[in-house]
C-alpha positions in Angstrom: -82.3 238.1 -84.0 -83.6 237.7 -80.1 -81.6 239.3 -77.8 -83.0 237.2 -75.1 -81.3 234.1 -74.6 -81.0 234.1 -70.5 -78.4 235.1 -68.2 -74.7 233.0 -68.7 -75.8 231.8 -65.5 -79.0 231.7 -63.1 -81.9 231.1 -60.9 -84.8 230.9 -63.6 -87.4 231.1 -60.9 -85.6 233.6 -58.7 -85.0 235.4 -61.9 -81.7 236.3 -60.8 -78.5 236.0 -63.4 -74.8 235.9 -63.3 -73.2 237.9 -66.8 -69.8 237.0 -67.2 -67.8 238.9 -69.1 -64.5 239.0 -70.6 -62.8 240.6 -72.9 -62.6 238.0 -76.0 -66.2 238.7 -77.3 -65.1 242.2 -78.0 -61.3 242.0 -79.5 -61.9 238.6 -81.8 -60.8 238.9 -85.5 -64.0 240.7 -87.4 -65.6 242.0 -84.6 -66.7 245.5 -84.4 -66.0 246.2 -80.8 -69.0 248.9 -80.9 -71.7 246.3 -82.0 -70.5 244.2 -79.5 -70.8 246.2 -76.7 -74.6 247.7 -77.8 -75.3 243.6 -78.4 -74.8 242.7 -74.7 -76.3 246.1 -73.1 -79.8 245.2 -75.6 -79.1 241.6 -74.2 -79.1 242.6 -70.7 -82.0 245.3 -70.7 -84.2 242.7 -72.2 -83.7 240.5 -69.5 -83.7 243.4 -67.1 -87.2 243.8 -68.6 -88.3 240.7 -68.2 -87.5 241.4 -64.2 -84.2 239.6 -63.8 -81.3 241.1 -61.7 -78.5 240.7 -63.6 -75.2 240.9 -61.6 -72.3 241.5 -64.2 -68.7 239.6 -63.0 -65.6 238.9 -64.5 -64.2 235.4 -65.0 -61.8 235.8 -62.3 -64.7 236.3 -59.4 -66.2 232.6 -60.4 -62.7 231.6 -58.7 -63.9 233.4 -55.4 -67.6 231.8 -53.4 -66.8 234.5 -50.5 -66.9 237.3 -52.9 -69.9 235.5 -55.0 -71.6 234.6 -51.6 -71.3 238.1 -50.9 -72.5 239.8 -54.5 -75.6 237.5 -54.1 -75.9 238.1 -50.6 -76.5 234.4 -49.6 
């Protein structure tokens, strides 16, 4: 299994990635909450790694470009 699939969302040649998270991936029916959690943290230190910035954010900030704006400092 490769943990490195790329950012949920980025600038591949900036190398710079949005991770958005939410809570579903870790409460669905026959998921072990603990593999879960060690899954995305392997999935983000590989891509951390491979010299992305990875900005974590929660599906309510993608309503918000000010706070976005701000978080990517553009």
């Amino acid at each position: 299994m490769s943990f490195r699939q790329g950012p949920s969302s980025g600038d591949e040649e900036a190398k710079e990635g949005l991770e958005c998270d939410g809570i579903g991936k870790y409460v669905a029916p026959g998921t072990d909450p603990e593999k879960a959690i060690a899954a995305e943290k392997r999935r983000e230190l590989a891509l951390r790694y491979e010299g992305w910035t990875v900005h974590r954010v929660l599906w309510s900030h993608l309503d918000s470009a000010a706070y976005l704006r701000r978080l990517l400092g553009r």
